[in-house]
C-alpha positions in Angstrom: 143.5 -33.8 63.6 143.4 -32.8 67.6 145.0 -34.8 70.2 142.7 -37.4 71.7 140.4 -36.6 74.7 141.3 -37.8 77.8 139.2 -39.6 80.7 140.1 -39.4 83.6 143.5 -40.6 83.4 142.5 -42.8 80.1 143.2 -42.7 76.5 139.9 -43.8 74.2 142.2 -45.5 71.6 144.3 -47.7 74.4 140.6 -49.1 75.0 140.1 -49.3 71.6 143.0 -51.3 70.6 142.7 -53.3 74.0 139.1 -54.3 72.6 140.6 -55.1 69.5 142.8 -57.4 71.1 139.7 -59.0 73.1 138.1 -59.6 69.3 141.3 -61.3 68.2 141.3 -63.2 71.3 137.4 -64.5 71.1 137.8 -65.7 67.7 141.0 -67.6 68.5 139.7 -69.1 71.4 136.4 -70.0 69.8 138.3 -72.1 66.6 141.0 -73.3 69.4 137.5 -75.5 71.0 135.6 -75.9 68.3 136.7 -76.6 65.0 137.3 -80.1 63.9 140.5 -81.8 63.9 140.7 -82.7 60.3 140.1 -79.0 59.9 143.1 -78.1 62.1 146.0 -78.1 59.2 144.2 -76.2 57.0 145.2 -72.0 56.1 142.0 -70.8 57.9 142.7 -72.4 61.2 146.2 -71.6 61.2 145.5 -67.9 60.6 142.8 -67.8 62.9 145.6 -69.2 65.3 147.9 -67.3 64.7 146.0 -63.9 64.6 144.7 -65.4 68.2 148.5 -65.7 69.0 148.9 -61.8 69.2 146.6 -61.0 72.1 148.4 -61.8 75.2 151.7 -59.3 74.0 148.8 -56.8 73.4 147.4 -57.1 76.6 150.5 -57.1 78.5 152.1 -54.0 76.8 149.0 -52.1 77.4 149.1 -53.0 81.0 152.7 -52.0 81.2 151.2 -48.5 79.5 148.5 -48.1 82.1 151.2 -49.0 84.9 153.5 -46.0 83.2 150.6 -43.8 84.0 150.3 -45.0 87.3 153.5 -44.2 88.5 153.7 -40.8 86.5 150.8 -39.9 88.7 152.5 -41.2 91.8 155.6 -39.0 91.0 153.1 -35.7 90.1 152.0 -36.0 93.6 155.0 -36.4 95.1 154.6 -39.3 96.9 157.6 -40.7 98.5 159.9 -44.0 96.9 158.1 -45.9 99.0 155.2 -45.0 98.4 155.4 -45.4 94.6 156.6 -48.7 95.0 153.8 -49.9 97.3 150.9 -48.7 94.9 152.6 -50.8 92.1 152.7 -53.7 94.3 149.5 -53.4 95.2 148.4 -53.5 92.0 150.2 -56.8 90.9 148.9 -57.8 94.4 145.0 -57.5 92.8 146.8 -59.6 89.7 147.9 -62.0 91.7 144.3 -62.2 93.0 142.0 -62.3 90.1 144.6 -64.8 89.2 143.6 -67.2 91.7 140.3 -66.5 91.6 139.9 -67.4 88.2 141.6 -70.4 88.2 139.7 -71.5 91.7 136.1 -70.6 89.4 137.4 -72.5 86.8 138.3 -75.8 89.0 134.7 -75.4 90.9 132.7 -75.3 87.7 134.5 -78.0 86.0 134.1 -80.5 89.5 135.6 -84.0 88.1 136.9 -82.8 85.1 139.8 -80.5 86.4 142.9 -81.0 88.3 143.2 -79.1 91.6 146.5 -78.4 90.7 145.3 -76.4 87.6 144.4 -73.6 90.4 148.3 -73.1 90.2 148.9 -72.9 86.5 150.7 -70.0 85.5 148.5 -68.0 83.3 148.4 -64.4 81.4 147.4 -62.6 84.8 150.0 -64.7 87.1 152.8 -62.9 84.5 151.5 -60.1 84.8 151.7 -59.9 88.2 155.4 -60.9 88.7 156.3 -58.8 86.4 154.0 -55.6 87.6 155.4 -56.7 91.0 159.5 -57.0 89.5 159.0 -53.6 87.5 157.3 -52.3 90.4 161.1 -50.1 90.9 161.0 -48.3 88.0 158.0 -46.2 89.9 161.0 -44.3 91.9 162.9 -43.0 88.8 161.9 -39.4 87.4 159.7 -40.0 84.0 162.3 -39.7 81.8 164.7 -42.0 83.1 162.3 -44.9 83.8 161.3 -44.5 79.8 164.5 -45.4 78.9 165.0 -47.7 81.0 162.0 -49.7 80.7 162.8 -50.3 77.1 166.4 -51.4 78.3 164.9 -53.9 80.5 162.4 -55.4 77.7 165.3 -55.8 75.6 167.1 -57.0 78.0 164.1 -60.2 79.4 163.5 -60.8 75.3 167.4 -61.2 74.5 168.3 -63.7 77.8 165.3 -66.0 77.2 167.1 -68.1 75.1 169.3 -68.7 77.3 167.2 -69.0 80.1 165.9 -71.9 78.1 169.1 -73.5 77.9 169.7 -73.5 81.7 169.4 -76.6 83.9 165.6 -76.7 85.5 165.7 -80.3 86.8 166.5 -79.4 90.3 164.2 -76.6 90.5 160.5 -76.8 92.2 158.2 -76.7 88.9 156.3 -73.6 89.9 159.4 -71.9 90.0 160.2 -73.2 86.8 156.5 -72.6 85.5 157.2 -68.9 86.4 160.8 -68.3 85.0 161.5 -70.9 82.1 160.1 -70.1 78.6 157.1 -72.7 78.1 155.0 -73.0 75.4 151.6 -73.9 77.2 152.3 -71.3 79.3 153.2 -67.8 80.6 156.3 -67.4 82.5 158.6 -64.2 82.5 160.6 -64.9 80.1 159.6 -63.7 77.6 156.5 -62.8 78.3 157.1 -59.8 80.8 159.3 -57.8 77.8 156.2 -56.2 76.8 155.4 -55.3 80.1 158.4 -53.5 79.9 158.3 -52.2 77.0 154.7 -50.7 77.5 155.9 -49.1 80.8 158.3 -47.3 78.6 155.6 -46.5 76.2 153.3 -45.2 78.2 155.6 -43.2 80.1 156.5 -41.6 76.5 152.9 -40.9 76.1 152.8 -39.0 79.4 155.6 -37.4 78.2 153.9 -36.2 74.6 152.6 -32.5 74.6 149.0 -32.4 73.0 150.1 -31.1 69.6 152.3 -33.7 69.0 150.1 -36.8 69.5 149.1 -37.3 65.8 153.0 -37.0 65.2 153.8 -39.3 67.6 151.7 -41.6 66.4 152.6 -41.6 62.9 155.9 -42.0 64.1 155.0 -45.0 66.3 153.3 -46.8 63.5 156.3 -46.3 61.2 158.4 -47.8 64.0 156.1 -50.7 64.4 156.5 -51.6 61.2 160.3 -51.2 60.9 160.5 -53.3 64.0 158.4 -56.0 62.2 160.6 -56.2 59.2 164.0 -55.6 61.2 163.1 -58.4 62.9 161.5 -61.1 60.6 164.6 -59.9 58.4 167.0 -61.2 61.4 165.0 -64.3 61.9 165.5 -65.7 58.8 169.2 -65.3 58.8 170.5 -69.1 58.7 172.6 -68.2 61.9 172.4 -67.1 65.4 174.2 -65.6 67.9 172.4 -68.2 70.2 173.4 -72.0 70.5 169.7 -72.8 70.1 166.2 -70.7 70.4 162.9 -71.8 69.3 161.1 -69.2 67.6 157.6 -69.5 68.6 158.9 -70.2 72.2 161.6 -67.7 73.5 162.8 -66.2 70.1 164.1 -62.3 70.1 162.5 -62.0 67.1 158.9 -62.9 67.7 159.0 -60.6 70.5 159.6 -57.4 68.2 157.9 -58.9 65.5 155.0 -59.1 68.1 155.7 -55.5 69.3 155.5 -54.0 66.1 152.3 -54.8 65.2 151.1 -53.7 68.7 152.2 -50.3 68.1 150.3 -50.4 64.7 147.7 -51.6 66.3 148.2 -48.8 68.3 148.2 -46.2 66.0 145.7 -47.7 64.2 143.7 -47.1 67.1 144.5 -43.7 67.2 143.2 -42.6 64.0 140.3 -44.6 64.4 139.0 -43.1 67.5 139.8 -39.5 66.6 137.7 -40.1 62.8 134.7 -41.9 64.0 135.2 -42.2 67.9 134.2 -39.1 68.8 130.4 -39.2 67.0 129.7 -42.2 67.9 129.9 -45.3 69.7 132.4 -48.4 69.0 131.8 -51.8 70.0 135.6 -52.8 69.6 136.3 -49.8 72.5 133.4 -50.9 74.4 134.9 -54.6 74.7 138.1 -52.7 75.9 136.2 -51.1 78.6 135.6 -54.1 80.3 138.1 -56.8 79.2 138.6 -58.4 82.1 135.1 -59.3 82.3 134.7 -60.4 79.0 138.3 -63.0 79.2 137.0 -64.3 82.6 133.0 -64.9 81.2 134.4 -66.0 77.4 136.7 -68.6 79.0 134.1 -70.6 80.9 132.0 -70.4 77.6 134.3 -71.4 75.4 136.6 -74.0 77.6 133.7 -75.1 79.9 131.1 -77.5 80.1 128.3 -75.1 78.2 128.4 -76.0 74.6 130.4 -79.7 75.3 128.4 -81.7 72.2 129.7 -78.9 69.8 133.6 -79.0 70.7 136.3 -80.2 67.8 132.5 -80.7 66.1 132.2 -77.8 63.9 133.5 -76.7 60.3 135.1 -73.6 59.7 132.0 -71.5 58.5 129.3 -72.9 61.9 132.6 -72.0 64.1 133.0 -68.6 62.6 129.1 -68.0 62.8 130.1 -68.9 66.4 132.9 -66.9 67.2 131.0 -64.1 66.0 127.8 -64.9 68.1 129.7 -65.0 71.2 131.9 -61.5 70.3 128.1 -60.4 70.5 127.2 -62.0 73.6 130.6 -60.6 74.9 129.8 -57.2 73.6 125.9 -57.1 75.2 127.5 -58.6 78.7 129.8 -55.5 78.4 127.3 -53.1 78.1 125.2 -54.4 80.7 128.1 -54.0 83.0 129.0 -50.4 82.1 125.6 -49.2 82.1 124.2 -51.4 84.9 127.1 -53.2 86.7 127.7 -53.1 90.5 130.9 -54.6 90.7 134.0 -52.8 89.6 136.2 -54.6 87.2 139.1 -52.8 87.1 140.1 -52.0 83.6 143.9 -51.8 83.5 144.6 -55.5 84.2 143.0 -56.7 81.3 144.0 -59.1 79.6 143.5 -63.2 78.3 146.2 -66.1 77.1 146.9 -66.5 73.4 144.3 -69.1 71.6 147.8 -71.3 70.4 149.0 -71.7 74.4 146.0 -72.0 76.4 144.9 -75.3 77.4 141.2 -76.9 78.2 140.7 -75.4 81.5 
């Protein structure tokens, strides 16, 4: 099995598992809005939550890997420190941007039904940005070095949130707080940006990865995956911890590498799908990938807006899944259109959409 083919400075099974991710994320969000709630403590909805819960740590790691590339580009053309810098801060500038964007299409299409303030909310694209924007330092260390310490630093922002928790936020403006503190309903740095981190690291181990060695590597990467999965479900379930209190599905350690791990077999998953059936032929899944960032900001007013407003919390299980899967079509035939007839560039490597157990009726 050969090394994947690159475009331009692109890997077909990031897009691939990036697309997956938009999948997981469509059918999460779809059940979030529209299944009924005497239907919402049953096994189905649950796992269609909590598959729907894996997205955003998907997303945000394979921004971090796109970032990676980013900067190993930066330092191949010898730009100067400040250079490097600049052109990561530029690109959690666009973040920041789309951010607001969204959130001010949102507020305009949902007139008397939305609170202004809601343009402020600190979503998936907001944490991304602050933490492109905090990273944005690791662009002026040599490959090598910013590898290792990328994985340091995700550590490091999954292991403090606890304690960041614990801290005293009543004397702190809330969007700082919204920002910093681990929320539930939201996306703040903690924890959030550890897989930002950790995909900076990633990717600039991918860079670092000589053609020949890629299937390797990726065996190896799934095999780590899921030792990091069982590691850290193991250490979860211990009945002690090292922290006076966490909450697991909130600013837990654990979830994070739990969360990780199945990214990178995800990841590898990707891999060998793309080199057995990518190359002869087209994939839907990669295709959604292509243009995620299109498909989260179209999906969201869909799904969460005024459109289909008799059917939400009205459906069973089996008329929402025949949903979920009508609008992962829709999603798909939007995407092609765009790729093979779009006029306005969507940039790719911001892509990304909030997990369907945190987001919130926009």
């Amino acid at each position: 099995m050969s090394a994947p083919k690159k475009s331009g400075n692109r890997l077909p099974f990031l897009d691939w598992t990036r697309g997956l991710a938009a999948v997981l994320m469509l059918q999460g969000h779809v059940f979030h809005s529209f299944t009924r709630n005497d239907l919402r403590e049953g096994s189905h909805y649950i796992l269609t939550q909590f598959i729907g819960g894996l997205p955003p740590a998907m997303f945000l790691f394979l921004t971090g890997v796109t970032l990676a590339f980013m900067m190993e580009k930066c330092e191949r053309e010898c730009l100067p420190m400040s250079a490097r810098i600049l052109t990561a801060l530029h690109r959690s500038g666009y973040l920041f941007t789309m951010a607001f964007l969204f959130r001010i299409q949102l507020w305009a299409f949902g007139w008397g039904q939305n609170r202004w303030q809601d343009i402020f909310r600190v979503d998936i694209l907001n944490c991304m940005g602050l933490a492109m924007a905090v990273f944005s330092v690791m662009a002026v260390f040599p490959i090598h070095e910013r590898a290792r310490y990328c994985v340091v630093l995700g550590i490091a922002v999954a292991s403090v949130s606890p304690l960041v928790s614990q801290l005293d936020w009543s004397g702190v403006p809330s969007l700082v707080k919204d920002y910093l503190a681990p929320n539930p309903n939201l996306f703040p740095f903690f924890p959030w940006a550890a897989y930002l981190a950790f995909g900076i690291g990633a990717g600039s181990l991918l860079r670092l990865v000589k053609s020949d060695y890629m299937q390797t590597s990726m065996q190896w990467t799934a095999v780590f995956g899921l030792t990091l999965i069982v590691t850290a479900q193991y250490f979860s379930n211990l009945p002690f911890s090292i922290y006076q209190k966490s909450e697991f599905w909130v600013d837990s350690p654990g979830l994070i590498f739990i969360k990780l791990g199945i990214t990178m077999v995800f990841l590898s998953i990707g891999y060998v799908w793309m080199e057995t059936y990518g190359k002869s032929s087209w994939s839907w899944i990669k295709q959604l990938g292509s243009t995620s960032l299109l498909v989260y900001w179209v999906h969201i007013e869909l799904v969460y807006g005024r459109w289909m407003g008799s059917w939400k919390e009205h459906l069973g299980i089996g008329g929402t899944a025949l949903l979920a899967a009508t609008i992962i079509g829709l999603m798909v035939l939007i995407s092609v259109v765009q790729t093979r007839w779009g006029h306005f560039h969507w940039q790719r490597a911001p892509q990304t959409a909030p997990a369907a157990d945190t987001v919130s009726k926009p």
